[in-house]
BAFI-3210 file (N, C-alpha, C; in Angstrom, 3 decimals, decimal comma, padded with zeros to 6 digits):
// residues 176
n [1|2|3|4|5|6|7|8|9|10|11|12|13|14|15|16|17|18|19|20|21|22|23|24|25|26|27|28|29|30|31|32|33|34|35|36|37|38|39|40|41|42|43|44|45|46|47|48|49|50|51|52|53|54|55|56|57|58|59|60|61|62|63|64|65|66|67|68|69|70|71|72|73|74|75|76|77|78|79|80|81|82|83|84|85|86|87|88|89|90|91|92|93|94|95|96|97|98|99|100|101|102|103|104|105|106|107|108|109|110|111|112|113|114|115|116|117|118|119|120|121|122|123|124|125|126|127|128|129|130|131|132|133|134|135|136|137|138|139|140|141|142|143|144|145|146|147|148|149|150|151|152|153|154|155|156|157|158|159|160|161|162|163|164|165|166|167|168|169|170|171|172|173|174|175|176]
n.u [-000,412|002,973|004,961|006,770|005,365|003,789|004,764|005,662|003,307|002,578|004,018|004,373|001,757|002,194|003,768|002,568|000,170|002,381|003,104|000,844|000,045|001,031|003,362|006,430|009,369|012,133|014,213|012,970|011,931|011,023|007,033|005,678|002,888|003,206|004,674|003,843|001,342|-000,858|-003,284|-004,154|-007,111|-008,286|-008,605|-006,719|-004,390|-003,961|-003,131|-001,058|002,553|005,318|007,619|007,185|006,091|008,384|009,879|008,251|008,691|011,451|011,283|009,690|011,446|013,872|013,312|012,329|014,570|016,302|015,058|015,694|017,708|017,114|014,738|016,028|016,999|015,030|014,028|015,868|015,257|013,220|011,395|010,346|008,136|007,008|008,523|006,374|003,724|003,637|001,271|000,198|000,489|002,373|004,390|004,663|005,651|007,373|009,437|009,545|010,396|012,893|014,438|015,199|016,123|018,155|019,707|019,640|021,299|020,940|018,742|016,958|017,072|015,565|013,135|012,376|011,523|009,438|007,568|007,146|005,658|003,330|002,031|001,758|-000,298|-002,286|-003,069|-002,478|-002,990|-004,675|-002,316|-000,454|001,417|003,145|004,335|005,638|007,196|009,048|010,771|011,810|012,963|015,018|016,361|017,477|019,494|020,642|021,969|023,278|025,573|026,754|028,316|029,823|033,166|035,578|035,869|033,880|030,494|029,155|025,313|025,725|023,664|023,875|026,008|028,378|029,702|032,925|032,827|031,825|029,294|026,199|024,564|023,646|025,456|025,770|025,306|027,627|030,815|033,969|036,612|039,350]
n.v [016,498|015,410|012,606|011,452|012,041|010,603|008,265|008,227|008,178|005,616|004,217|004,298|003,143|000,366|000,492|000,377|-001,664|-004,063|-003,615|-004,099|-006,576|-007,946|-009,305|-009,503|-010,885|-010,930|-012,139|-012,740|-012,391|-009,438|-009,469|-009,996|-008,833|-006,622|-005,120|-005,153|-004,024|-004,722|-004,499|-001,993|-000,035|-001,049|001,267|002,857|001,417|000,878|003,600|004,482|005,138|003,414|004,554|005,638|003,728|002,260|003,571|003,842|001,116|000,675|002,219|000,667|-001,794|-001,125|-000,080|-002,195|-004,065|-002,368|-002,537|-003,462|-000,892|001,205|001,335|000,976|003,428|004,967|004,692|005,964|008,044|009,127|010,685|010,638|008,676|005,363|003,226|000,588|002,012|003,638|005,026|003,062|003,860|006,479|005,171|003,785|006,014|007,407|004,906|004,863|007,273|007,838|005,601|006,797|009,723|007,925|006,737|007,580|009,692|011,139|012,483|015,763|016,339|018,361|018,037|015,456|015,404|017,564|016,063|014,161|015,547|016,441|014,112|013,264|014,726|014,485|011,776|010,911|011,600|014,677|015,725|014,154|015,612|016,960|015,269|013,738|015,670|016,687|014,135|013,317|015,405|015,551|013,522|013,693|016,009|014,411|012,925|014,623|015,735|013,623|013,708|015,760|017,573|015,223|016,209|017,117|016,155|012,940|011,725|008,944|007,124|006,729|005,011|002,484|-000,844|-000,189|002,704|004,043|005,352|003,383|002,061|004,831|005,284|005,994|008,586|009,614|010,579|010,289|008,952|010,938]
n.w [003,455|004,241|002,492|004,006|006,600|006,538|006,644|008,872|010,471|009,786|010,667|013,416|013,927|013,214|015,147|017,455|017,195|017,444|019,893|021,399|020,926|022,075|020,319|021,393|021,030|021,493|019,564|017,538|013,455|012,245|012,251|009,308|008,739|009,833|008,456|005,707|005,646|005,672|007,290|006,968|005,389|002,472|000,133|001,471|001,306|-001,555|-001,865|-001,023|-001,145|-002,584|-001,823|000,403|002,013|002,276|003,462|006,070|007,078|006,954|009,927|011,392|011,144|011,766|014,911|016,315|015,736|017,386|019,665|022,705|022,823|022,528|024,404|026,414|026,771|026,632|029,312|030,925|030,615|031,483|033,914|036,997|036,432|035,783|033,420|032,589|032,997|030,847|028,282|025,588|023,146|023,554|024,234|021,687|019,966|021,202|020,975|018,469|017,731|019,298|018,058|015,634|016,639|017,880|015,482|013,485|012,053|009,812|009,939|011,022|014,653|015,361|013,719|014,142|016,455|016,507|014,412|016,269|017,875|016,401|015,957|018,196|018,957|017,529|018,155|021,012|024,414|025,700|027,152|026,121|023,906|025,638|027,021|025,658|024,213|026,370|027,320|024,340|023,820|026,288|025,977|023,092|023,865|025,170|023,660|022,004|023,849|024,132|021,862|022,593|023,023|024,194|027,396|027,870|030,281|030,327|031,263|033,830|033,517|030,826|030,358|029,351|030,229|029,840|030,041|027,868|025,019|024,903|022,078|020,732|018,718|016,043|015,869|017,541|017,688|015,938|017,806|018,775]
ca.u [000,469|004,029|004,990|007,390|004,948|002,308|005,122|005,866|001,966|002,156|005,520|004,032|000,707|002,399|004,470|001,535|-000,055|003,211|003,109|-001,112|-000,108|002,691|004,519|008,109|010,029|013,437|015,179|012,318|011,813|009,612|006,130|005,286|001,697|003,251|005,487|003,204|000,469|-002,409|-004,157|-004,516|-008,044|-008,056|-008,490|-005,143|-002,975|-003,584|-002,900|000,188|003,259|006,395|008,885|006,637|006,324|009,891|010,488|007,722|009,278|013,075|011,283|009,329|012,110|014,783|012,968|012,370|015,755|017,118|014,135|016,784|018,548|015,667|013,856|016,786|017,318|013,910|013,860|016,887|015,075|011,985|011,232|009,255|007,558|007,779|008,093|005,212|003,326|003,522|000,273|000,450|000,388|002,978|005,068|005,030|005,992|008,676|010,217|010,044|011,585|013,883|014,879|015,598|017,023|019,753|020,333|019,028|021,627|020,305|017,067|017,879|016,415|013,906|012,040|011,789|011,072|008,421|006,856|006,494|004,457|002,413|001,363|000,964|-001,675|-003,794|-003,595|-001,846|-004,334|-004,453|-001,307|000,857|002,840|003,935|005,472|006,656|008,601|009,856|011,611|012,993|014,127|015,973|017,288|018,395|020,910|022,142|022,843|024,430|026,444|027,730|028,817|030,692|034,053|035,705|035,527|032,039|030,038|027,535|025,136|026,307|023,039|023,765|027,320|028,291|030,744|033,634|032,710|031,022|027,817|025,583|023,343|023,936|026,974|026,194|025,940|028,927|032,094|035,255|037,597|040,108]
ca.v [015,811|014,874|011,242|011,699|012,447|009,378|006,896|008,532|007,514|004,283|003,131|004,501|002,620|-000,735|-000,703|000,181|-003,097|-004,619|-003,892|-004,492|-007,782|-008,446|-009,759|-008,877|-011,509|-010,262|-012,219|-012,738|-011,261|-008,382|-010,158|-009,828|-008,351|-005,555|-004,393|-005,663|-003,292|-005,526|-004,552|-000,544|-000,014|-000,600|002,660|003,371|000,343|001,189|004,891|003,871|005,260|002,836|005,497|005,995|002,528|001,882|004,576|003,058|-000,495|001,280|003,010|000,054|-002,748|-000,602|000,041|-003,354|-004,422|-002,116|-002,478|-003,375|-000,218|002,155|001,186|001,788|005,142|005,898|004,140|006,805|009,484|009,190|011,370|010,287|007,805|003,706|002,490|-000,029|002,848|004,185|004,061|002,143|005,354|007,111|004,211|003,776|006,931|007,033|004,171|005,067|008,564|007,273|004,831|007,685|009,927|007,318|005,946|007,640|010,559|012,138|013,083|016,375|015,929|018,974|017,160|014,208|015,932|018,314|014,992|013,326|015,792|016,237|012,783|012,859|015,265|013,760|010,016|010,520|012,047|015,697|016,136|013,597|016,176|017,827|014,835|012,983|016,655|016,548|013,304|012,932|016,717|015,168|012,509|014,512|016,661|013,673|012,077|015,682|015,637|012,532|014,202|016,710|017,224|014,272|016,738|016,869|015,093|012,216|011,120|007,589|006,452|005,676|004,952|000,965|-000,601|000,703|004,366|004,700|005,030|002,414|002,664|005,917|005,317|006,494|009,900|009,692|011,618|009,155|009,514|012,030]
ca.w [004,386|003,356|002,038|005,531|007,866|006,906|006,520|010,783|011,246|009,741|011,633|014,397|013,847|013,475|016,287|018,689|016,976|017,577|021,206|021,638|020,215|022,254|019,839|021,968|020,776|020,677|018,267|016,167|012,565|012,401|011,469|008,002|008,921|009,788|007,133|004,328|006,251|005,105|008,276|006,323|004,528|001,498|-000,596|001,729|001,304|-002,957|-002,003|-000,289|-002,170|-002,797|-000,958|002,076|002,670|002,334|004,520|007,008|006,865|007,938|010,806|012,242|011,415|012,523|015,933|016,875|015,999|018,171|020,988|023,877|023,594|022,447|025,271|027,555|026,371|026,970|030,758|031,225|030,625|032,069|035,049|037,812|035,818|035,201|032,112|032,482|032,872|029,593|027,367|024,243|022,276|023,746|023,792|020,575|019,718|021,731|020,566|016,712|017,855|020,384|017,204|014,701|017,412|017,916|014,418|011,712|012,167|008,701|009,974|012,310|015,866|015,373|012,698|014,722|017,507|015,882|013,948|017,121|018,666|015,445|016,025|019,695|019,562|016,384|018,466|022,109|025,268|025,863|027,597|025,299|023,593|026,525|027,472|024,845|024,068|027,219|027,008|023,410|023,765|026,693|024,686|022,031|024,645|026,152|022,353|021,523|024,906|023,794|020,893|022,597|023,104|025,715|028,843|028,765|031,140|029,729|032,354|033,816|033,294|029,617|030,154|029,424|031,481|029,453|030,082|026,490|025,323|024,112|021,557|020,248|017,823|014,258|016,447|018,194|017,403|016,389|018,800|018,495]
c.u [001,605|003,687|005,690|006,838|004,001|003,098|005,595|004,442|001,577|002,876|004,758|002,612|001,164|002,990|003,809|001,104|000,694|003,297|001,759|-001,324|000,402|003,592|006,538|009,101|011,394|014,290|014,567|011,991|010,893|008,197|005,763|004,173|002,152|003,405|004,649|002,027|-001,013|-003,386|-004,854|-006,056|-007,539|-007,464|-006,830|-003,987|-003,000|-002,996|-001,630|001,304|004,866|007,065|008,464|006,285|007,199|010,545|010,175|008,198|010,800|012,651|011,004|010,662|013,228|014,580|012,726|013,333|016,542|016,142|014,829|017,123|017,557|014,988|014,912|017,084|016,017|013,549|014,898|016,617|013,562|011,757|010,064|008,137|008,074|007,150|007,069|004,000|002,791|002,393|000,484|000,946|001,879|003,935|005,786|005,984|007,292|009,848|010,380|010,528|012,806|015,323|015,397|016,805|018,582|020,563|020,010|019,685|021,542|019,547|017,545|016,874|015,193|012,718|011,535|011,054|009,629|007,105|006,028|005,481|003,522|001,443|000,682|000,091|-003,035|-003,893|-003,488|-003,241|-003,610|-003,146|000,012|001,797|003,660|004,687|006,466|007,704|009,607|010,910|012,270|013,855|015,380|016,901|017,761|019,252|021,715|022,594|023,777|025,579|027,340|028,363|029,987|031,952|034,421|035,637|034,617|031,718|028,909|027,416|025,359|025,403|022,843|024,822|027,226|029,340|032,104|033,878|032,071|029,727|027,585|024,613|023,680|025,119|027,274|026,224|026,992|030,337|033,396|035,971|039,187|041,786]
c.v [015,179|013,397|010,724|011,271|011,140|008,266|006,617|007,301|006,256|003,629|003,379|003,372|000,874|-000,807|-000,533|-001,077|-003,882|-005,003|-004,222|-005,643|-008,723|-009,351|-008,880|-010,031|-010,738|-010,543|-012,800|-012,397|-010,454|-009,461|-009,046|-008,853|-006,848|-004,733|-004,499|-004,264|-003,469|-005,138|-002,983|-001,053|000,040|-000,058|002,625|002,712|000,875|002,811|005,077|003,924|004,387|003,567|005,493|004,642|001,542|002,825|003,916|001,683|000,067|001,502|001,401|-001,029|-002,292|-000,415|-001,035|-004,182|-004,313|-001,819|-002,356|-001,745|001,114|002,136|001,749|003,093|005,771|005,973|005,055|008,296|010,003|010,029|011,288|009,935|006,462|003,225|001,981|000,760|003,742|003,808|003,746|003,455|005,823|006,349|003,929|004,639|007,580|006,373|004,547|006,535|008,704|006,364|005,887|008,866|009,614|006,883|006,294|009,297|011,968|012,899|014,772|016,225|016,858|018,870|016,230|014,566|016,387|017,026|014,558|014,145|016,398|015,002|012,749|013,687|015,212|012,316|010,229|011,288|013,820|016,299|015,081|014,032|016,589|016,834|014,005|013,967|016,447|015,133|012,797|014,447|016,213|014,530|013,154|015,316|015,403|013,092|013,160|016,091|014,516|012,595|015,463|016,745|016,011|014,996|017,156|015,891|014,501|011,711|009,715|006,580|005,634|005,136|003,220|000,667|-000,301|002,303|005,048|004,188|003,858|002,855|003,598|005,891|005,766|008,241|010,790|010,322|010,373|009,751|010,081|011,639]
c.w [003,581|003,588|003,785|006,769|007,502|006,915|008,461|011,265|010,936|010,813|012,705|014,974|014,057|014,722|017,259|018,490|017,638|018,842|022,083|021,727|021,125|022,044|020,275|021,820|020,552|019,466|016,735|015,185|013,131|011,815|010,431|007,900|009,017|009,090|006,030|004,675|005,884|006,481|007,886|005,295|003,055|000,205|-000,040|001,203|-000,485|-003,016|-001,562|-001,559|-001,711|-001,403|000,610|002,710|003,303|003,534|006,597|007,082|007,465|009,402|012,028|012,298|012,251|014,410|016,811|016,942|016,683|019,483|022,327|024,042|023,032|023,519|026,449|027,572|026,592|028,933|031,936|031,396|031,181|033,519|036,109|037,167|035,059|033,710|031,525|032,706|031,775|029,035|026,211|022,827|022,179|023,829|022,737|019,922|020,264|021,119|018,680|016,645|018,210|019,078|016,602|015,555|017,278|016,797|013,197|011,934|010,919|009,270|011,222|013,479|015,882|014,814|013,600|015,679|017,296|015,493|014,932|017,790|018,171|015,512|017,159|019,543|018,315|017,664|019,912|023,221|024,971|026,177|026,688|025,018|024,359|026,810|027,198|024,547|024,492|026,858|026,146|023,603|024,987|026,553|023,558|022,917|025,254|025,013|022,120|022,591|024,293|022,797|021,140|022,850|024,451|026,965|029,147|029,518|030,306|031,102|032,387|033,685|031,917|029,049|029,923|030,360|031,011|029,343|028,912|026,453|024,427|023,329|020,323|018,698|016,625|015,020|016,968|017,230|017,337|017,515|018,107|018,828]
res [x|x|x|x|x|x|x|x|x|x|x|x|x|x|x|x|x|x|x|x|x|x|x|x|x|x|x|x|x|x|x|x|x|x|x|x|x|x|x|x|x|x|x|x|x|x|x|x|x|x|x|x|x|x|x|x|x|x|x|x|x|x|x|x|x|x|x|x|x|x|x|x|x|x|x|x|x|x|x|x|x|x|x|x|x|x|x|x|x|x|x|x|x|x|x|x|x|x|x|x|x|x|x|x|x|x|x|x|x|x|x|x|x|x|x|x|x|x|x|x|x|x|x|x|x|x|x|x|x|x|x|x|x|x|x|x|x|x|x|x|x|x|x|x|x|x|x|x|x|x|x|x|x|x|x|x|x|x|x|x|x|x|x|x|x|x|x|x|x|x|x|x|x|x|x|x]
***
């Protein structure tokens, strides 16, 4: 297993904690517990390499920093299903895809994509992947819509009240 893919299942791991906990403080640091990952066995936490921790520590702080508009981007794309609805799992997973997705424009969306539904079907229920797919693959066309030239249509659901998007912006295309 790459350094990549376990620093996915840690971030992923804390911010289910995160939300189990419900620590939702918005403008509060990340807690320490998390990032430090003293809650890992062990054997793991000494097996635990520098890079992949550092990597895991971007994914989760980054995701909770930008919780507001991660979460709206997911509440956008949801299809006949409420938010509060979501199980803790899939949630999660969401949101630390949803996060990268929008802001970590290195990574390319089929990795993330792919990752996430590597994960959902080691932790999420039977049908997880199918539908976590579904909804970041939707989120990834409406981030690359928003990338397209200005006479495309973005839906107005993730429009702000200036006509641009929110959120999204290290993706976004300067203007021309």
């Amino acid at each position: 297993m790459s350094s990549r893919r376990k620093g996915r299942i840690l971030a992923f791991q804390a911010l289910y904690s995160w939300e189990a906990l419900g620590r939702k403080e918005r403008a509060a640091p990340v807690p320490e517990e998390l990032l430090s990952f003293s809650w890992l066995e062990t054997d793991k936490q000494e097996n635990l390499g520098e890079a992949t921790a550092a990597f895991s520590r971007l994914l989760v702080t980054g995701t909770i920093q930008n919780i507001d508009a991660v979460d709206k981007m997911i509440r956008a794309h949801l299809k006949n299903w409420d938010f509060s609805r979501l199980n803790r799992v899939d949630l999660a997973l969401l949101r630390m895809s949803t996060y990268t997705l929008m802001f970590q424009a290195d990574i390319p969306p089929s990795i993330v994509i792919d990752e996430a539904i590597g994960i959902s079907k080691e932790f999420g229920t039977g049908e997880s992947f199918r539908f976590v797919n579904g909804v970041l693959d939707s989120i990834r066309r409406t981030l690359e819509d928003a990338c397209a030239p200005p006479d495309a249509q973005i839906p107005a659901n993730i429009l702000g009240p200036a006509g641009t998007p929110e959120g999204p912006a290290v993706r976004l295309r300067p203007p021309e």
